[in-house]
C-alpha positions in Angstrom: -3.0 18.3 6.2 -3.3 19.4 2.6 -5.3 16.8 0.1 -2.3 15.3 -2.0 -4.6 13.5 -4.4 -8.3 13.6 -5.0 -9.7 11.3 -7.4 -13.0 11.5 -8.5 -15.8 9.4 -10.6 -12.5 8.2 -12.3 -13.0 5.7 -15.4 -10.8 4.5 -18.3 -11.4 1.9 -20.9 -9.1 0.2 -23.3 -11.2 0.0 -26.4 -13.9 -2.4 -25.1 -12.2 -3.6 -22.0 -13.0 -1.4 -18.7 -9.9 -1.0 -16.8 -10.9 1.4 -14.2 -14.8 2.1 -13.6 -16.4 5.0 -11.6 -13.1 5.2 -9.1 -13.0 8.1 -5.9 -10.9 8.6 -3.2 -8.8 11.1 -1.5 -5.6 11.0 0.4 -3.1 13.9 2.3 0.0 14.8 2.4 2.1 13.2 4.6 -0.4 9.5 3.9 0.9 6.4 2.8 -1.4 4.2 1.2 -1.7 1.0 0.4 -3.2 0.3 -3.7 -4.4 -3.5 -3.5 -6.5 -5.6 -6.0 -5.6 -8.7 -8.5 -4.1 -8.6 -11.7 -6.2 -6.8 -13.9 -8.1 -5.0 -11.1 -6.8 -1.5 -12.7 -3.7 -0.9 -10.4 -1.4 0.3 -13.1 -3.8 1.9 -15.2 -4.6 4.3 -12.0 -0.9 4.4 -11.5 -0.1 5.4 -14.8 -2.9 8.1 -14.6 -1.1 9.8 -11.5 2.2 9.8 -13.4 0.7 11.7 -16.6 1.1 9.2 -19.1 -2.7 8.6 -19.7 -5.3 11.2 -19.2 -8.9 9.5 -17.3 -11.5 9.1 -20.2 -13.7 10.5 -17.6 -13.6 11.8 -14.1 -11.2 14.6 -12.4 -8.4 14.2 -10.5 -5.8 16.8 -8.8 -2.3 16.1 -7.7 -1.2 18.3 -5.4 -4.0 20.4 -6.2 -3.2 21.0 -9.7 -5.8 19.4 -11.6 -3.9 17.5 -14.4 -7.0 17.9 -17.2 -6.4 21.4 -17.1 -2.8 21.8 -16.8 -0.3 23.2 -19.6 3.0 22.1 -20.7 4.7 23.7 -18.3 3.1 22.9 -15.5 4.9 20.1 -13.1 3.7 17.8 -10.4 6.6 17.0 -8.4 6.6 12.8 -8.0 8.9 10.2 -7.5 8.2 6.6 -8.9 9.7 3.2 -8.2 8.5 0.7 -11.1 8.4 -3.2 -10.1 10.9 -4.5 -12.5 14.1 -1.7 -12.0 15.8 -1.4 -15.1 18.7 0.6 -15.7 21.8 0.2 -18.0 23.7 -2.6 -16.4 27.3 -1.3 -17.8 27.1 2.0 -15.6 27.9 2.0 -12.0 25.6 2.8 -9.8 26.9 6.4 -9.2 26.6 7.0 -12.8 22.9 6.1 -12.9 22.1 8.3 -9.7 24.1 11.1 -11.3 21.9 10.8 -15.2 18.8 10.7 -13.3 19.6 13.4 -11.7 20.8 15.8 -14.7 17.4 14.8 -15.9 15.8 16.3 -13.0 17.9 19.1 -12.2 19.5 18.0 -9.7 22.8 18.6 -7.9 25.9 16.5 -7.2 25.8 16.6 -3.7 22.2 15.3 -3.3 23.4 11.5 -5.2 26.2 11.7 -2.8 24.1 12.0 0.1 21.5 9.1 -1.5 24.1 6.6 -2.3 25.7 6.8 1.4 22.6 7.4 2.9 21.3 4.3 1.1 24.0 2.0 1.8 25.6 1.8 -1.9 29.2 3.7 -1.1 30.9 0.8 -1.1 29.7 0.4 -4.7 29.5 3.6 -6.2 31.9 2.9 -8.9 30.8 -1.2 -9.8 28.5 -1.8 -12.6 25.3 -2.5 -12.6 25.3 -5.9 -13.4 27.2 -6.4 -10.0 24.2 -5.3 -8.0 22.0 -8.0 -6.1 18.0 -7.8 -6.2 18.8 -5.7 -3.0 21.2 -3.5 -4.3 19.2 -2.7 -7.5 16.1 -1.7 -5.4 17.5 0.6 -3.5 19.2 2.2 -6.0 15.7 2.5 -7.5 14.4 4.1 -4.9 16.9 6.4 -4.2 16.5 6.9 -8.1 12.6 7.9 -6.8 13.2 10.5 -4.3 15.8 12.2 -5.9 13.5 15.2 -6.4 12.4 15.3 -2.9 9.4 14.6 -4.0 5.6 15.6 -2.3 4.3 12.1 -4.1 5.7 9.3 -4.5 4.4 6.2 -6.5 6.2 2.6 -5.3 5.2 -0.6 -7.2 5.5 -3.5 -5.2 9.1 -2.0 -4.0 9.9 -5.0 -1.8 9.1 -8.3 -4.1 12.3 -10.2 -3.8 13.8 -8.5 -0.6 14.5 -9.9 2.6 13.6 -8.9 5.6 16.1 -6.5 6.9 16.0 -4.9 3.0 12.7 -4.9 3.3 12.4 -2.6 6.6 14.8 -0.3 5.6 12.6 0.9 2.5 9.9 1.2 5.2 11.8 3.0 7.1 12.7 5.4 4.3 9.2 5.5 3.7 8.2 6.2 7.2 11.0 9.1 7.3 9.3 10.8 3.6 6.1 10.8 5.5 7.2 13.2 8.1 8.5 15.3 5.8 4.8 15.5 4.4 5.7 12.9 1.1 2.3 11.6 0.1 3.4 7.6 -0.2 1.3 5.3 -2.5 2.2 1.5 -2.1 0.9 -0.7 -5.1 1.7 -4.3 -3.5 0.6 -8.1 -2.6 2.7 -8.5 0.9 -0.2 -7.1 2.7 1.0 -8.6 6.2 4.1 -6.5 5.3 2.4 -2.9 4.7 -0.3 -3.2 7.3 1.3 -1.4 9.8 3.2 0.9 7.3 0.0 2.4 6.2 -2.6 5.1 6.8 -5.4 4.1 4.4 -6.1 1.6 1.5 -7.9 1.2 -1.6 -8.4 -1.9 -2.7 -9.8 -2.5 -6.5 -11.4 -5.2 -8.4 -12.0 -5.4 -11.9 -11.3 -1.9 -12.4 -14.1 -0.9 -9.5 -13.4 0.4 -6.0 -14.1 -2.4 -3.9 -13.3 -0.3 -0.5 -10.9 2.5 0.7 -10.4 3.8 4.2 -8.2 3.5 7.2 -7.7 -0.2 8.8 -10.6 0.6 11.0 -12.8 2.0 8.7 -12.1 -1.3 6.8 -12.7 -3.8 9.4 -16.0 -1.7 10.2 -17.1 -2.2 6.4 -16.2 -5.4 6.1 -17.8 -6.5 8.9 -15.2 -9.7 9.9 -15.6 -11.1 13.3 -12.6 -10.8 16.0 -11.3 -14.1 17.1 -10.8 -14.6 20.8 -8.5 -17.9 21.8 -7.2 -19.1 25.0 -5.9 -22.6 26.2 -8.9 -23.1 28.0 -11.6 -22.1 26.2 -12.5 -25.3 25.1 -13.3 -26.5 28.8 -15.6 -23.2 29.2 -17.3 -24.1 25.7 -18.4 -27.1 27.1 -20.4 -26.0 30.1 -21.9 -22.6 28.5 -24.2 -22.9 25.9 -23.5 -19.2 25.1 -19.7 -19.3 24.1 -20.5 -22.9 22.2 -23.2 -20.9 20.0 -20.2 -18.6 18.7 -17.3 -21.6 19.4 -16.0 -22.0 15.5 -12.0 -23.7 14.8 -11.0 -23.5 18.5 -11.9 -20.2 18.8 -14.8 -17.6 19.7 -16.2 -15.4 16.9 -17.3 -11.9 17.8 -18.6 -9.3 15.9 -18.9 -5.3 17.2 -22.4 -5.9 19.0 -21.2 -8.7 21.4 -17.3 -8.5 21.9 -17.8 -6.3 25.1 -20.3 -8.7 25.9 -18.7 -11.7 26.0 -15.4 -10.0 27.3 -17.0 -8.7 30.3 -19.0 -12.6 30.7 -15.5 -14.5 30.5 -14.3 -12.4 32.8 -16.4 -11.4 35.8 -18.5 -14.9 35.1 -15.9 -17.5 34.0 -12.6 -15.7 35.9 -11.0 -16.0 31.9 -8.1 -13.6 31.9 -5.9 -15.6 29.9 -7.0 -14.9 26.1 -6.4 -13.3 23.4 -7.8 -11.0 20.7 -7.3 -10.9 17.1 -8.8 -7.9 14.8 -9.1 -8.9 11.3 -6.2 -8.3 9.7 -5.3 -6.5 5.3 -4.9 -9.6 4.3 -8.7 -10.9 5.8 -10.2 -8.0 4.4 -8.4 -8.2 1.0 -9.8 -11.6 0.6 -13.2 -10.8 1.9 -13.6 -8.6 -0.8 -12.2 -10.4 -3.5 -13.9 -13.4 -2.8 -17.3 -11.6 -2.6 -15.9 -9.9 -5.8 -15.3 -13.5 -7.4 -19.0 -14.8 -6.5 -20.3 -11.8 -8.7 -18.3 -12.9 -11.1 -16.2 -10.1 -11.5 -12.8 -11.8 -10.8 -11.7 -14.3 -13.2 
């Protein structure tokens, strides 16, 4: 796969305040990532930086391989972008928004046809705006995005305020840009959500990469034990000094060097099949770091 954006040494400051400090990372084409951190950890500075409406005060960074310190006026970066509060002009219907967007990107009739059915919004082409539900709104946005076709495509927390089945089916449209080689970068606080919608992550804090990497590469870093329950365990706990030593809130804590340990002893020792495993999941490696970030005082 073909790098769609490689960041590197990135930093930008807002007079005296530091929004994003010393920030790398890399991602393909056909990648969805997930862009995590608190508010104020640099999220939409970074963001704003990918869509060309700041330049980094130092660092590079290509898109697509065009490197945008160097580029000219003419050159273009083919993007899509979902912003987290959608506004558009509540007296048009929705057809009429799709249809302005598209003028503005020279695009054709047919293609808002095809997004307005293909997005569910036929049945209300020709309401206004003001009509739409949260729902309706969103997906219009998002079919707003992708209007282009585009190879990268920026989504700010695209599902605050959807339910469930809403929120799928922009996954789903996600998941279908990915195997047409869209690079997809998620900026978003439902991590139990995105976790299994994603390739990689970069969480930030305070404007400083905190970690990046694929879920395993994550849970490797982070270093987080895997929690092993069962009904009985508590019974075994009792007679083995071994599983009490690691016996924490009804359940055993293992880290890399003993799970296959303790696995094979529950099993070929205790006759244990019936248990579980739990990997740590975003959300216990979000908070690892931003608590560790916190106790260095770098999250207020």
């Amino acid at each position: 796969m073909n790098t769609a954006v490689s960041a590197r040494n990135i930093s930008h400051h807002f007079g005296v305040d530091i929004a994003l400090d010393d920030v790398s990372f890399d991602m393909k084409q056909g990648q969805t990532m997930a862009l995590l951190g608190h508010n104020g950890a640099g999220k939409s500075t970074l963001i704003k930086i990918l869509l060309g409406l700041i330049t980094p005060a130092d660092g590079e960074i290509d898109i697509l391989g065009l490197n945008i310190k160097k580029r000219s006026s003419r050159s273009t970066i083919n993007l899509g972008y979902l912003p987290e509060n959608v506004s558009f002009y509540d007296k048009l219907t929705g057809e009429e928004i799709l249809t302005y967007f598209a003028e503005l990107k020279g695009v054709g009739k047919k293609r808002v046809c095809e997004l307005i059915e293909e997005f569910g919004l036929g049945y209300a082409k020709d309401r206004a705006l003001k009509t739409y539900s949260k729902g309706m709104k969103q997906r219009l946005g998002f079919a707003q995005a992708i209007l282009c076709e585009p190879e990268l495509l920026l989504l700010d927390e695209p599902t605050v305020g959807l339910d469930p089945v809403a929120s799928q089916f922009l996954y789903g449209k996600i998941d279908e840009l990915k195997h047409l080689g869209c690079a997809v970068i998620v900026c978003t606080h439902e991590l139990s959500l995105i976790e299994n919608n994603i390739d990689t992550a970069l969480i930030l804090g305070k404007g400083r990469c905190l970690a990046s990497g694929n879920l395993g590469e994550l849970r490797y870093e982070s270093q987080l034990k895997t929690r092993l329950t069962s009904p009985s365990l508590a019974a075994l706990v009792n007679d083995s000094e071994r599983l009490a030593s690691l016996y924490t809130d009804n359940a055993l804590l293992l880290d890399r060097e003993n799970k296959q340990d303790v696995v094979q002893f529950l099993t070929s020792e205790c006759g244990l099949f019936d248990f579980a495993l739990k990997e740590p999941g975003l959300a216990d490696i979000y908070h690892f770091h931003m608590n560790k970030c916190a106790q260095l005082g770098a999250v207020s």
